[in-house]
Backbone as numpy.savetxt, mean C-alpha at the origin, in Angstrom:
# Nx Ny Nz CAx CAy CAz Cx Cy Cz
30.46 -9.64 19.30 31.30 -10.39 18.40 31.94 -9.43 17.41
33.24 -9.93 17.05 34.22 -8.67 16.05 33.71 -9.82 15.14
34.04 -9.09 13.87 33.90 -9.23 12.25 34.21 -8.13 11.04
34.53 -8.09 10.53 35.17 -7.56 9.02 33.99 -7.70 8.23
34.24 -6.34 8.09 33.01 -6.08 7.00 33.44 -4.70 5.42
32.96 -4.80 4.75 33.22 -3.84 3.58 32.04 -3.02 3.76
32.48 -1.74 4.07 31.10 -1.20 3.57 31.27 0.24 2.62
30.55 0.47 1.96 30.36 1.20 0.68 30.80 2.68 1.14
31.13 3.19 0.80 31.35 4.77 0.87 30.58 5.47 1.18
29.36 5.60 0.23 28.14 6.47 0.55 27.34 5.61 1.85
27.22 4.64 2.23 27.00 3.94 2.92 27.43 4.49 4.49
28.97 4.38 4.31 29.32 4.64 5.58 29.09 6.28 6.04
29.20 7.08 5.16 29.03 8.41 4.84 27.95 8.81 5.71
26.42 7.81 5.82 25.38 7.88 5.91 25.48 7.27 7.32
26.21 5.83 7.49 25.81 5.86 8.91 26.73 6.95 9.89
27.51 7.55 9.68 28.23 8.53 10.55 27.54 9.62 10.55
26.33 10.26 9.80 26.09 11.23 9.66 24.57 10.87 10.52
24.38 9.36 10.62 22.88 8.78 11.51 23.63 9.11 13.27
24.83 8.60 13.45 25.48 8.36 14.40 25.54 9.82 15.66
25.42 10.52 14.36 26.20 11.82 14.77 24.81 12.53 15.36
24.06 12.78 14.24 22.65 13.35 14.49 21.71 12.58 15.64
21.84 11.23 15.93 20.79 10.55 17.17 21.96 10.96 18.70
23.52 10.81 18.55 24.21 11.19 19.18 23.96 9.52 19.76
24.52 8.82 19.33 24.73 7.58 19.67 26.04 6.94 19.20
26.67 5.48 19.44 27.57 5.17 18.91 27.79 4.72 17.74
29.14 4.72 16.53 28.85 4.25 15.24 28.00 2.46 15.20
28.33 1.91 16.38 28.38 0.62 16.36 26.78 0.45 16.65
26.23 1.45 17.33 24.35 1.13 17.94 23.73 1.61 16.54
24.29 2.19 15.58 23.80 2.64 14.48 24.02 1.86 13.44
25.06 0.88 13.68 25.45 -0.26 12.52 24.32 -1.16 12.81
24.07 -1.84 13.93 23.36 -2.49 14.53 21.45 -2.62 14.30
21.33 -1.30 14.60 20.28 -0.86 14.16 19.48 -1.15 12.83
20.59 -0.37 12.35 20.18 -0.91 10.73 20.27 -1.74 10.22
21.45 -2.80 10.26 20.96 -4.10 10.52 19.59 -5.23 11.02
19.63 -4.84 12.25 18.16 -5.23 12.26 16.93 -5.08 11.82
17.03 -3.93 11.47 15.64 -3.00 10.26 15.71 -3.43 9.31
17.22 -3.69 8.87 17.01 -4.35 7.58 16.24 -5.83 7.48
17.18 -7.03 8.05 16.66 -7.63 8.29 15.44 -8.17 8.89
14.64 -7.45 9.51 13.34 -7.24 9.77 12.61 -7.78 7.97
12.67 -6.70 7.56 12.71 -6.20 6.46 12.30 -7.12 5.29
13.48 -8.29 5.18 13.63 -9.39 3.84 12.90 -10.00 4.52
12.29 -10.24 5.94 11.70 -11.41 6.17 9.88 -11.25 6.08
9.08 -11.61 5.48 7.96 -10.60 5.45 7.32 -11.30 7.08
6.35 -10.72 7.80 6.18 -10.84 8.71 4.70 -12.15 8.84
4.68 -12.88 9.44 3.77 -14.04 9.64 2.59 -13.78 10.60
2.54 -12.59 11.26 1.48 -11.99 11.87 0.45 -11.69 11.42
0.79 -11.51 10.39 0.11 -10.05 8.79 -1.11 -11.08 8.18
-2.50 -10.14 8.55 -4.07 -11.13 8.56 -3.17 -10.91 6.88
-4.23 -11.77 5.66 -4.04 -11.94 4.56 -5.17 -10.78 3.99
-4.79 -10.33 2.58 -5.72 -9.29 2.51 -7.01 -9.68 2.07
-8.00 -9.27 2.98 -9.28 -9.64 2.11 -10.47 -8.43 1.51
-10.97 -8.92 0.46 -11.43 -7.03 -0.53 -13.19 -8.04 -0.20
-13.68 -6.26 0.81 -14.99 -6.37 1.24 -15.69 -6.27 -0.38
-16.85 -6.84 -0.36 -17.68 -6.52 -1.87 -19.02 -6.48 -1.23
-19.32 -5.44 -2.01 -20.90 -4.81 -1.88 -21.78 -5.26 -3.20
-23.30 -5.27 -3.30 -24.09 -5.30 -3.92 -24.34 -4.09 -5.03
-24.19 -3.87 -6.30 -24.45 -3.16 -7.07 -26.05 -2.66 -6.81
-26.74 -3.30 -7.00 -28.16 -3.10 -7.41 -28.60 -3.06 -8.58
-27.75 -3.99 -9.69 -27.56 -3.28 -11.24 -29.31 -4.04 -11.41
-29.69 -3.53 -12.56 -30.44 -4.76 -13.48 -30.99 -5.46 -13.79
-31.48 -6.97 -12.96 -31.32 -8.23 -13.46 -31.08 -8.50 -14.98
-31.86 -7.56 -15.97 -32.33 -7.63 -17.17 -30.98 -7.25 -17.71
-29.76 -6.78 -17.40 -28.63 -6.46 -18.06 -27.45 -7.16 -18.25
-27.06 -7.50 -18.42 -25.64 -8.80 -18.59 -24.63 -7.66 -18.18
-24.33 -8.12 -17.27 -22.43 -7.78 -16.45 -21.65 -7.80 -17.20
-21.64 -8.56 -18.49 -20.77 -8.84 -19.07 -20.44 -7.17 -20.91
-21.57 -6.71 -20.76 -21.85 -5.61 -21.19 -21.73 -4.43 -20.15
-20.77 -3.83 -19.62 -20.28 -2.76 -18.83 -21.24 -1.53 -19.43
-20.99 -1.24 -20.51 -21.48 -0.03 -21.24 -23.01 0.03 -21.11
-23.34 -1.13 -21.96 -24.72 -1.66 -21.65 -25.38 -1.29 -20.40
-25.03 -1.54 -19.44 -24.77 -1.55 -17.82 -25.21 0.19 -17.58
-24.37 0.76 -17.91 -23.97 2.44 -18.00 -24.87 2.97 -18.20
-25.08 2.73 -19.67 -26.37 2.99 -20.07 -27.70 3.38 -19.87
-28.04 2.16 -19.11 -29.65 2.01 -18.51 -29.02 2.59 -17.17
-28.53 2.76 -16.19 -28.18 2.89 -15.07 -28.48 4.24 -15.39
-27.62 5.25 -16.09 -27.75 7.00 -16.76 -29.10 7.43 -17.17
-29.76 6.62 -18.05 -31.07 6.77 -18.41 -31.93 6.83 -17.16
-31.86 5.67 -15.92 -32.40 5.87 -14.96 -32.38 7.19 -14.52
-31.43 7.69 -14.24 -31.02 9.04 -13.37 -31.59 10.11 -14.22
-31.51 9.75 -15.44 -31.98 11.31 -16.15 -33.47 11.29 -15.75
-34.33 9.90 -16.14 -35.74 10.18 -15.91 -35.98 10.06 -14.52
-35.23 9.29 -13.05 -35.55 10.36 -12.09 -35.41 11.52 -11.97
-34.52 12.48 -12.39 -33.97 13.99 -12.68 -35.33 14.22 -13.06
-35.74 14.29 -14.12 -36.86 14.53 -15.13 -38.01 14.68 -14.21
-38.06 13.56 -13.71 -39.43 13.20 -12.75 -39.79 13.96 -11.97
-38.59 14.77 -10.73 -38.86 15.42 -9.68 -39.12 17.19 -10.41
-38.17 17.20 -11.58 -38.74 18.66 -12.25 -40.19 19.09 -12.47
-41.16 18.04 -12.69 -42.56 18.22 -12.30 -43.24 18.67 -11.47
């Protein structure tokens, strides 16, 4: 199908210089990109949804989550007096 189209300067600049380098026609290179584009805006319906694996801390019980630092804290202290421990 013919159609009229405007296309941008740097634009066209770019597909003649795609055209030239694959060694194909201006028109399989208009085409092309076209379809890539449009690919593109449409997001794809294949695509699983993302889901975020979660692991077990091992924090605490005795510590509130809601105290991060707190959290830090005793967790560091642990490590120093295992550190400590095995220096014996």
């Amino acid at each position: 199908m013919r159609t009229t189209l405007t296309i941008d300067d740097d634009v066209l600049e770019r597909l003649h210089k795609e055209a030239s380098r694959a060694r194909v026609s201006f028109k399989t290179v208009v085409n092309r990109a076209l379809r890539l584009g449009l690919d593109r805006l449409r997001p794809s319906r294949s695509r699983q949804p993302f889901r975020q694996r979660t692991f077990r801390l091992g924090y605490p019980p005795s510590t509130s989550l809601d105290k991060a630092l707190q959290l830090a804290a005793v967790l560091e202290d642990e490590e120093v007096a295992r550190k400590l421990e095995l220096r014996k």
